[in-house]
N, C-alpha and C positions, 0 to 999 in steps of 0.2 A: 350263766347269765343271771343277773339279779332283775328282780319283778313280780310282776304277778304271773300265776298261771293262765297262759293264753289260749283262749279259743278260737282257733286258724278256721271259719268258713270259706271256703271254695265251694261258689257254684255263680247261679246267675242273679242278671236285675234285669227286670223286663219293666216294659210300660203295660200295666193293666187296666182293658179297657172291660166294666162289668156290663154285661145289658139285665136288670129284672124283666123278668119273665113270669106272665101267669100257671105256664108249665114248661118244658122241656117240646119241643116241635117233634113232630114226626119225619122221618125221612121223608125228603120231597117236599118237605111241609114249610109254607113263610108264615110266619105269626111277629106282632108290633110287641117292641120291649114298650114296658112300661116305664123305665126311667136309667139312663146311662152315667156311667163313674167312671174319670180316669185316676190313677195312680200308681207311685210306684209299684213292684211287685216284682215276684218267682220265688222261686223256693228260697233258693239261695240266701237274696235280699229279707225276705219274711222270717228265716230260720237265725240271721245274723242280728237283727234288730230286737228280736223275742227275745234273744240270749243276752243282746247289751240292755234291756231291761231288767233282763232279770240280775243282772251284776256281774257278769262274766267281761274281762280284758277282752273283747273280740278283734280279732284282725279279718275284715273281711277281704277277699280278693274276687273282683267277676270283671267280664268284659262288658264296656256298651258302647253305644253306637257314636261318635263325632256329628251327631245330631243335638236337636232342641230335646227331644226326649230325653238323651244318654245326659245333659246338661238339668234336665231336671231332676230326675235319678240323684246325680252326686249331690245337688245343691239340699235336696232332700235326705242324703246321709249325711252331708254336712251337718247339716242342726243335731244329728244323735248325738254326735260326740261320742262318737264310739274310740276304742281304744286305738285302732289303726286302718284307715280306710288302703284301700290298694286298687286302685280303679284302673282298669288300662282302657283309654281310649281308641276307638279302631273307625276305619276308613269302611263301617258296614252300617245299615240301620240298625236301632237300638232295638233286640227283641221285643215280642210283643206276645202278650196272654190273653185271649179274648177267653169270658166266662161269660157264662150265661147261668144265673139263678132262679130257680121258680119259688114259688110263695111258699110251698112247701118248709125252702134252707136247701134242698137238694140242689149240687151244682153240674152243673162238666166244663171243662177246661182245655185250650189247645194252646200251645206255645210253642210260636218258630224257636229254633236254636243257634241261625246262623252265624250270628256274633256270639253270641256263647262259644261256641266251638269253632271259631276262629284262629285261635292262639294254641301252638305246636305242646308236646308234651312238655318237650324242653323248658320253652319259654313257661307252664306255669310250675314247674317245679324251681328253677330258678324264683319264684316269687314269693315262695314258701321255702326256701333253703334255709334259713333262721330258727326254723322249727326245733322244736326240743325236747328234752324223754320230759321234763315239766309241763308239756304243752298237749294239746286234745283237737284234733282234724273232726271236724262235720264235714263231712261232702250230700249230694242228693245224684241222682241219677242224670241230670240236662246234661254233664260230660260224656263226651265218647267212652267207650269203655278202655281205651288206649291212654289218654290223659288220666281218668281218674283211678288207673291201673298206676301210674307212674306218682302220681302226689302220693299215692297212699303208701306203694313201696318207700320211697324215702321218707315220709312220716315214718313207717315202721322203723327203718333205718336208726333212724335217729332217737329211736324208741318213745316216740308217742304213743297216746290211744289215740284210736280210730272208732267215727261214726261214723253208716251212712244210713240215710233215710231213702231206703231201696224205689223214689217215685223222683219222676217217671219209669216205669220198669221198664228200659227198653234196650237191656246189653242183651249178646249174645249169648252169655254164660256168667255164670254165680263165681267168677275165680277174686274181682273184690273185694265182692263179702267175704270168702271165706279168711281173711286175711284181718277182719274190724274184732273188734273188741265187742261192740253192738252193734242191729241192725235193728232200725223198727220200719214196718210194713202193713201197708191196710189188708184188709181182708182179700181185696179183687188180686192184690201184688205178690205178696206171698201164696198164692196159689198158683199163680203164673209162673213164679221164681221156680219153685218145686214143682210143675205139672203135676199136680193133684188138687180135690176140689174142695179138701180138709182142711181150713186154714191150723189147725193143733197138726195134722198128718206134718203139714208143710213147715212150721214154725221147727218141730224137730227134726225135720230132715236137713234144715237149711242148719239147723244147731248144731247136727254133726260133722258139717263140715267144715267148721273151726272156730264161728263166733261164741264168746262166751258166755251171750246172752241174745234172744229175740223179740223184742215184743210187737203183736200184732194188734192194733186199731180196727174196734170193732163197730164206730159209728154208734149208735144209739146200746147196744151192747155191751158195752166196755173195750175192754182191751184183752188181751192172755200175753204173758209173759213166760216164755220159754227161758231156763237158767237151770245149768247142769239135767240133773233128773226132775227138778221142780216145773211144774205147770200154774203158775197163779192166775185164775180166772177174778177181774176188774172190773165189778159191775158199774155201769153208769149212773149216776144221779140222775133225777130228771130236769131238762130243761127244755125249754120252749125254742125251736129250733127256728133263726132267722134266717142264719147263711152261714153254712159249715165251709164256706173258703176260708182258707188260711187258718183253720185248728187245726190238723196236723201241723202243720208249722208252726205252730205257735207251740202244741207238744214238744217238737223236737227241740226247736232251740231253748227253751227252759229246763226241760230235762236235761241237753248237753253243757247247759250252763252250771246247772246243780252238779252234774259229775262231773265236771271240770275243778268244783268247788267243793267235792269229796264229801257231799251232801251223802246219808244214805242211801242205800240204789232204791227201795222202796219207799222212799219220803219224797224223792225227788219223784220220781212216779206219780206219786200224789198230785205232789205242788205244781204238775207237769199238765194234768187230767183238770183241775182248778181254773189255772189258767185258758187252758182248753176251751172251758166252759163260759168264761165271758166272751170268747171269740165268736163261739156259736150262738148268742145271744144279741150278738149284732150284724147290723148291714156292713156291707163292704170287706175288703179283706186287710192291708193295710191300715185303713183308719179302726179298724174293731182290734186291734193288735191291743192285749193290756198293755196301759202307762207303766211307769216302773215302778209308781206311789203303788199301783192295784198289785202288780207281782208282789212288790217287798209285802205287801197287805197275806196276800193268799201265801207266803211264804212264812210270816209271820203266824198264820194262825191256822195252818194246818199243820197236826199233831204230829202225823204219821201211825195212824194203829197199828195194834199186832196184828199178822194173819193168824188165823184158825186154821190148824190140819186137817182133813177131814178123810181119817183112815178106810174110809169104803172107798173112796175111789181115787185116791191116790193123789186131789186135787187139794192145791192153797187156797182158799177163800180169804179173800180183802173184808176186812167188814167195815171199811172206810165210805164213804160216797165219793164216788167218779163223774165225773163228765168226758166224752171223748168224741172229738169232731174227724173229718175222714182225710 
């Protein structure tokens, strides 16, 4: 097939509704938001839009609802002008993400999936059947583990790379992953994946069971990166924390865009953790998403350093600056 190399996203588009909050409520607890946001959102949609900013051919494919939402959703990826939209509309409500942010930047987040995982294995494998050993699958977790068991098999098939960004962590078993090329995972998910409470314990246990690489999101901490016997600890930069919605996702589709685009694995990292970092520095999730002018910017002007070895303890040391949202 002649083209560019495509980045196949499979996952979801939700409508996100954000409330601010002066903190997080207690159980049992009702407390007044301070100010309410709707807009598009889920992993999927925020991982696919990151990545066509950052220059990647994306094909995105999610289900949404035959609603006024699921109709704002496309009209809203309409204007990317992304490489390939694949929207299948369905006879369910449009999912929905409700967030709740406190002044902190700290969030929590709940999202139905019932139009998500609406549509049979079959039906999305036939959607991605185009796919090719040129081409790179992001998936995230809102699939069943029976669907996104199936796109990945025939991605593999077809000899693509495989990502997934193991959130929401909510399959029954790691069988997946062990099948991706990479996995990146926050602190809380990667301990869950691996039932241990190490996220370094867990990064390489999940590494040996086939990924060729892991990197786990460490929030104000950086990142570690698991790759063969290498450990790279990713210290954060500092920035002033508004709302860490949507920096993992902004992480992942930028980095998936850059190895798509045969960027360095540790440049992209970088320009991955950058990006990141304008995300967390603003309100909302969606709308704090970097423009493509700010990616190509942070693309353009980050170097990528050397790591430093550091023989007592067997760790990489970055001597870059990081930003890394959860």
């Amino acid at each position: 097939m002649n083209g560019p190399n495509r980045l196949f996203v499979v996952g979801n588009a939700v409508s996100d509704l954000t409330l601010m909050v002066e903190r997080a409520p207690h159980a049992g607890e009702s407390i007044l938001a301070d100010h309410m946001q709707r807009a598009p959102g889920g992993k999927g949609l925020n991982q696919a839009v990151a990545a066509h900013r950052a220059g990647a051919a994306v094909v995105f494919q999610a289900t949404i609802g035959d609603d006024g939402e699921g109709s704002d959703i496309a009209g809203r990826l309409a204007a990317e002008r992304m490489y390939e939209l694949r929207l299948t509309r369905h006879a369910l409500p449009t999912d929905l993400s409700v967030l709740t942010v406190a002044r902190s930047g700290e969030n929590a987040i709940i999202t139905t999936a019932g139009c998500t995982r609406a549509l049979s294995a079959t039906t999305l494998v036939a959607q991605v059947a185009d796919i090719t050993a040129a081409d790179t699958l992001l998936m995230q977790g809102n699939l069943s583990l029976e669907c996104s068991r199936a796109v990945i098999d025939h991605a593999r098939a077809a000899g693509a790379k495989v990502m997934v960004n193991a959130a929401p962590w909510c399959w029954p078993d790691t069988s997946a992953l062990a099948l991706c090329e990479g996995v990146v995972a926050n602190e809380g998910e990667i301990c869950a994946i691996a039932g241990v409470d190490d996220p370094e314990l867990g990064a390489a246990q999940l590494l040996a069971q086939g990924p060729r690489w892991v990197i786990v999101t460490l929030g104000a901490r950086g990142a570690l990166v698991a790759r063969g016997d290498e450990r790279l600890h990713l210290p954060a930069a500092a920035v002033v924390p508004v709302d860490t919605s949507g920096a993992g996702d902004v992480f992942c589709g930028v980095l998936a865009a850059l190895y798509t685009r045969a960027v360095p694995f540790l440049h992209a990292i970088e320009c991955a953790q950058h990006a990141a970092a304008i995300t967390v520095g603003r309100p909302g999730t969606f709308s704090a998403i970097p423009s493509a002018d700010e990616i190509r910017h942070v693309i353009r002007t980050t170097t990528g350093r050397a790591a430093a070895h550091n023989t007592t303890n067997d760790v990489l040391v970055w001597t870059g600056s990081f930003n890394q949202g959860n």
